[in-house]
C-alpha positions in Angstrom: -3.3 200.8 64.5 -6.3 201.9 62.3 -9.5 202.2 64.0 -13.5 201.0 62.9 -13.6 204.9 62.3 -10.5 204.7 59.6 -11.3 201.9 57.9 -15.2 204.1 56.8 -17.2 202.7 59.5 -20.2 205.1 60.2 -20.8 206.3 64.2 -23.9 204.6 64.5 -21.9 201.0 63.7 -19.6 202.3 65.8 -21.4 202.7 68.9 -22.8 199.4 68.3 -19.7 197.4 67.8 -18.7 199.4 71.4 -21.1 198.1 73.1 -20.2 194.6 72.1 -16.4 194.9 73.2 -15.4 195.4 69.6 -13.1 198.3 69.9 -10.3 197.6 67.6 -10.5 196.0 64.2 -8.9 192.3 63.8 -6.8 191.6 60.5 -9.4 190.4 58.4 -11.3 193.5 59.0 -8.6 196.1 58.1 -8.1 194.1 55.3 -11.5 193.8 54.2 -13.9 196.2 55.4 -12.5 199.2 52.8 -12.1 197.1 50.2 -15.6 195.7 50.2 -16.9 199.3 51.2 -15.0 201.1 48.2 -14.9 198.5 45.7 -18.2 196.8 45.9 -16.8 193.2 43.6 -16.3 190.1 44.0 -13.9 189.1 46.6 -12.2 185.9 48.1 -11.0 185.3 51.3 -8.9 183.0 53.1 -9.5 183.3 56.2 -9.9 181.5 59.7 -13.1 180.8 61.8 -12.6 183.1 65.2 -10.7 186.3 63.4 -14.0 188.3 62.8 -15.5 187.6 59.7 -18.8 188.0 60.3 -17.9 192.0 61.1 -15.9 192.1 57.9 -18.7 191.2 55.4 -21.5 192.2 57.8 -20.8 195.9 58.3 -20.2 196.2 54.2 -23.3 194.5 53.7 -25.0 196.4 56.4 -23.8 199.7 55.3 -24.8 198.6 51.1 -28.6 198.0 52.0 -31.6 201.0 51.3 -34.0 200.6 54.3 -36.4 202.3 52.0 -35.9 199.7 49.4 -38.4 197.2 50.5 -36.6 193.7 48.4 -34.0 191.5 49.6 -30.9 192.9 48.6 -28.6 190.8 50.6 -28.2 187.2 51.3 -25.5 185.2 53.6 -25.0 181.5 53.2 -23.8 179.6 55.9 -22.9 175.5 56.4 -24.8 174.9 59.7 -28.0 175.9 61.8 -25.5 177.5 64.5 -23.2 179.4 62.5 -26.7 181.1 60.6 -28.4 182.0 63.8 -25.1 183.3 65.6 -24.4 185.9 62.3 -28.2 186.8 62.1 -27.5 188.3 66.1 -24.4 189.9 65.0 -26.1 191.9 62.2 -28.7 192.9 64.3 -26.7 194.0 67.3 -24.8 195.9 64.7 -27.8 197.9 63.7 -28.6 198.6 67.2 -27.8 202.6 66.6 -28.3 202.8 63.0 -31.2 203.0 60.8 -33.7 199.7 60.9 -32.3 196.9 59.1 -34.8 193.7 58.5 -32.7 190.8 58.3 -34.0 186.6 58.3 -32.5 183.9 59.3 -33.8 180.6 57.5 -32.7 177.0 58.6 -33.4 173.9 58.6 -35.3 172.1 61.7 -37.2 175.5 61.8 -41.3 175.2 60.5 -41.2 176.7 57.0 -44.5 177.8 57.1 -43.5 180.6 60.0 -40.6 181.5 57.6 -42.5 181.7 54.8 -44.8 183.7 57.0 -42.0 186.3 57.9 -40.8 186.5 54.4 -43.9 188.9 53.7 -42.6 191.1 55.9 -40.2 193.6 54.4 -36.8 191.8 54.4 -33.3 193.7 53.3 -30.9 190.5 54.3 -31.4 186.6 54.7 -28.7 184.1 56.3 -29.7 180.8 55.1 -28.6 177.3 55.7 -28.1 175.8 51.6 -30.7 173.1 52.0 -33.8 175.4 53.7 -32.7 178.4 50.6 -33.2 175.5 48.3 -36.8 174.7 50.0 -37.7 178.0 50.0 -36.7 178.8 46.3 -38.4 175.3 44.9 -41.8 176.6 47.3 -41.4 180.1 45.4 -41.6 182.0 48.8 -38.2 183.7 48.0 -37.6 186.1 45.2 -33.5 186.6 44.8 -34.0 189.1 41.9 -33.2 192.1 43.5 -29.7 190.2 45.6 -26.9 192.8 45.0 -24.4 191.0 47.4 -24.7 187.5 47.9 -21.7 186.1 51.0 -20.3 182.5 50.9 -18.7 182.2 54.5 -17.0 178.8 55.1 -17.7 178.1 51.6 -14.9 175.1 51.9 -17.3 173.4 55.1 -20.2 173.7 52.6 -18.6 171.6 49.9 -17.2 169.4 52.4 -20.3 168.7 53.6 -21.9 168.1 49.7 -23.9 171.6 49.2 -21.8 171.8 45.6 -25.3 171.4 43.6 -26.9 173.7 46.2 -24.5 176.5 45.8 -24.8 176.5 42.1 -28.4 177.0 41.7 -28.5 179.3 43.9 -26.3 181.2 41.9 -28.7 180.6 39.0 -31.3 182.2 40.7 -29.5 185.8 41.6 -28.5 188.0 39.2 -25.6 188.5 37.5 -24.8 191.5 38.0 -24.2 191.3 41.8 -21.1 191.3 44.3 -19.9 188.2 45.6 -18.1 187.9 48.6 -16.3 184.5 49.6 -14.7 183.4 53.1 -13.0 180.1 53.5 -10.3 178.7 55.9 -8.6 177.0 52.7 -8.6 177.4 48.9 -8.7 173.5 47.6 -9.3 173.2 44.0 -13.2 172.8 45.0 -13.3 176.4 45.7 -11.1 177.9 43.2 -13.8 175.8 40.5 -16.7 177.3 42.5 -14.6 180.6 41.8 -14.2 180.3 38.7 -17.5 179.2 37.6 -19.7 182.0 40.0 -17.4 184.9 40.2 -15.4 187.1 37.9 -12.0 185.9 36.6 -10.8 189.2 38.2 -11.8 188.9 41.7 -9.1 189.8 44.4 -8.0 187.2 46.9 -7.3 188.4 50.4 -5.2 185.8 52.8 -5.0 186.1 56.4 -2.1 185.2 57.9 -2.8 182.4 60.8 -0.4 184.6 62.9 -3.2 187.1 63.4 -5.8 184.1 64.3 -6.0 183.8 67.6 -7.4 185.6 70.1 -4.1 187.5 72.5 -6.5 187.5 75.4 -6.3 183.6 75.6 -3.6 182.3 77.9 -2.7 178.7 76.5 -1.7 175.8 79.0 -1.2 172.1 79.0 -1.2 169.3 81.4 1.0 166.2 80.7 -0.4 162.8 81.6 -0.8 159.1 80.3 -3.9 157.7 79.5 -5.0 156.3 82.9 -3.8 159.5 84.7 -6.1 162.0 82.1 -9.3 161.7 83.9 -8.3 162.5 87.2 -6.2 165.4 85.9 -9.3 166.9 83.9 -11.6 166.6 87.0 -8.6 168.1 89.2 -8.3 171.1 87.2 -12.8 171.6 86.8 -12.6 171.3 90.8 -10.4 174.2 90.9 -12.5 176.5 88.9 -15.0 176.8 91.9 -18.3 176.6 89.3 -16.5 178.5 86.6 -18.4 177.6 82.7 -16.4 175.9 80.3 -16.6 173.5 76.8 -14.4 170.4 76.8 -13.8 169.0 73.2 -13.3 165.9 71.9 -12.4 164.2 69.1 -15.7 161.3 68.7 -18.8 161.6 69.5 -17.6 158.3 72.0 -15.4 160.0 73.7 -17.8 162.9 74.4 -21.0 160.0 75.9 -18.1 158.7 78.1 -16.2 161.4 79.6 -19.5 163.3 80.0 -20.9 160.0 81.9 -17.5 160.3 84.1 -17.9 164.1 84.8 -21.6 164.1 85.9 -21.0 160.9 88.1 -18.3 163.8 89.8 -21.2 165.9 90.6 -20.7 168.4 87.6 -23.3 169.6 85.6 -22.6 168.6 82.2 -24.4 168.6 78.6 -22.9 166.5 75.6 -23.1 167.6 71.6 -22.4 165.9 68.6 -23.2 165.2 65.3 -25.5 161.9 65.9 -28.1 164.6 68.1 -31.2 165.3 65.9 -31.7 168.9 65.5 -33.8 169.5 68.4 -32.2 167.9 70.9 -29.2 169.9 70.1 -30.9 173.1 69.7 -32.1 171.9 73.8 -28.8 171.4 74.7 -27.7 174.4 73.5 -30.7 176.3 75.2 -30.2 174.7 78.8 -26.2 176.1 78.8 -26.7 179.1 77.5 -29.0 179.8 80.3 -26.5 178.0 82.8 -28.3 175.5 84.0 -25.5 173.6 83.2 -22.0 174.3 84.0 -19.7 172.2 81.3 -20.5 171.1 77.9 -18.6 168.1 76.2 -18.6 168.7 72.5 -17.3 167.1 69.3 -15.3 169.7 66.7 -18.3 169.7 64.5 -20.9 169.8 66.4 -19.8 172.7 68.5 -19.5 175.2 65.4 -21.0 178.4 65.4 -21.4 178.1 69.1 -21.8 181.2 70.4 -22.4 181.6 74.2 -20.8 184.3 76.6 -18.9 184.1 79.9 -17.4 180.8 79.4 -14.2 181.0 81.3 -12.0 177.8 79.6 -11.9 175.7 77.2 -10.2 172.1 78.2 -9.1 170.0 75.0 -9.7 166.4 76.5 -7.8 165.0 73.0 -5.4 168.0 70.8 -7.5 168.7 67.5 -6.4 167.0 64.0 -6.6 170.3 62.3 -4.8 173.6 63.4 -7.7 175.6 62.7 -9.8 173.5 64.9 -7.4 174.5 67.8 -8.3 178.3 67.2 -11.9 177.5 66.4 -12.1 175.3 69.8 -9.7 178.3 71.9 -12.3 180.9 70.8 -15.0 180.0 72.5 -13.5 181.9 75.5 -12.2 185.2 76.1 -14.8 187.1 74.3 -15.7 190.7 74.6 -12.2 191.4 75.9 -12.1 189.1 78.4 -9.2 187.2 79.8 -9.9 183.0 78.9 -7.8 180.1 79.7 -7.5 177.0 76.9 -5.8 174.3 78.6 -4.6 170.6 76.7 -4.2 167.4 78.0 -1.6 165.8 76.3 0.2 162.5 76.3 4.1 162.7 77.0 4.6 161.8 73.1 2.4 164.8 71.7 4.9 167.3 72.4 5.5 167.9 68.9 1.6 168.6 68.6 1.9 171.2 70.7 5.3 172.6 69.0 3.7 172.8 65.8 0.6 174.6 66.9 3.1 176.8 68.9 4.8 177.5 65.3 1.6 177.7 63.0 -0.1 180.3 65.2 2.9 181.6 66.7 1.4 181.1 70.4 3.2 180.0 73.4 1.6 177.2 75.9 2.7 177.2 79.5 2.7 174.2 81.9 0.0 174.2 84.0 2.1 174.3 88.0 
């Protein structure tokens, strides 16, 4: 098994990625890391939320800027407000025990005039949001001219969600000769014609196999039930966590209002998230149980991404995801830092074959809950 060390990560990265329980690289790092490090070109790859992306393009990146070079020479584009905020805390954690790096994060629902404010300050990396990058460039308060590594991560959740236009011009506005690096949990035609059009004809494609997805301190569990016998099973199984934090997901932003409506009229301490929350009542949310004033939050698969909070114990699926990767993006919001974390399903008798197929795809095992 190579080690961060192996792979021609410096000490001072090291020591940082120590002290953040990141001892071993994942897949995607291995895979990665030297590749970016020694070759320095374009790359695309496939790969998963939740196997360590952000340390796979954020040590290269870290490692390619010149403190002493006061531009922007690195930018990161992400699809949502979360996901931008959690990878600007990675990068700096990372630089903890190196020399200063000056990184930005720019997003929308934040007042541009404070990040236009910061911008005069020297800046060596931005992770933007493709809308407030578009604001910023149209306002002149951003000069790309100087980018030599621009990141795409979920590019395929940023066409998804319409940023095609967005992502073009801001190509347009770095120059060409630059490294582009771009993660995505699938390769539609979408991407491969973003590919084609932004990035050499030569550039390498990486895949990550989803074998090597999810997290091997996760123990996986289900609970059989109908319909009407659900409820009392979920708030069975919260009871006997004594106070322990947890997310619960659900498919609709419905099902989220009602079961969290249930769950507090229990006596828990509950918070709800999903995609009809304006910006700062999320962000509010997301404040109040990250410093555990509450105990359980109820969230829809799209709303929770990029969430990023520590010490959560479980994660309960109240309904099994539509999308495999949505089992391992929901699964690994717990055991993090090399802790042990319990994701636990509640499935009707005729989802079986659910669970069988994620068994297969991720080559996992689920036990039933005694």
């Amino acid at each position: 098994m190579k080690t961060f060390q192996d792979l021609g990560i410096s000490a001072g990265f090291i020591k940082g990625l120590e002290e953040l329980g990141i001892r071993q690289p994942t897949e995607v790092q291995a895979k990665v890391i030297p590749q970016l490090l020694q070759g320095g070109g374009d790359l695309i790859v496939q790969a998963q939320t939740g196997t360590g992306k952000t340390a796979a393009f954020g040590l290269p990146l870290l490692a390619a800027i010149k403190p002493g070079v006061p531009h922007i020479q690195g930018v990161v584009v992400a699809p949502t407000r979360e996901l931008a905020k959690q990878i600007g805390k990675q990068l700096f954690r990372f630089t903890k025990h190196t020399e200063r790096v000056f990184t930005e994060v720019l997003c929308g629902g934040d007042p541009i005039e404070r990040q236009i404010s910061a911008l005069q300050r020297p800046t060596h990396i931005v992770v933007v949001t493709p809308g407030r990058l578009i604001d910023l460039l149209k306002k002149k308060a951003l000069d790309l001219g100087h980018v030599k590594h621009l990141v795409l991560d979920e590019a395929d959740e940023m066409l998804s969600m319409g940023f095609k236009k967005e992502l073009q011009h801001i190509f347009s506005h770095t120059r060409s000769r630059k490294s582009t690096w771009l993660f995505s949990a699938t390769i539609p035609e979408s991407i491969q014609l973003l590919a084609k059009v932004c990035m050499t004809e030569s550039a390498p494609m990486l895949k990550i196999d989803k074998a090597h997805v999810v997290n091997r301190d996760i123990i996986h569990k289900f609970v059989v039930c109908t319909k009407d016998e659900k409820l009392p099973a979920v708030i069975e199984f919260l009871h006997r966590q004594r106070g322990e934090r947890g997310v619960i997901f659900c498919r609709t932003k419905e099902d989220t209002i009602h079961l969290s409506k249930k769950l507090t009229a229990e006596g828990f301490g509950v918070d709800t998230i999903h995609g009809d929350l304006m910006q700062s009542e999320r962000d509010k949310v997301m404040r109040s149980f990250k410093k555990e004033r509450t105990q359980l939050l109820v969230a829809t698969d799209v709303a929770a991404r990029g969430i990023d909070v520590e010490g959560l114990s479980f994660v309960v699926h109240h309904q099994l995801p539509g999308q495999t990767e949505y089992y391992t993006h929901r699964s690994g919001r717990t055991a993090r830092a090399g802790k042990k974390g319990l994701s636990i399903a509640f499935i009707h008798p005729k989802e079986r074959g659910k669970l069988k197929s994620l068994e297969d795809e991720l080559e996992i095992r689920f036990g039933e809950m005694g």
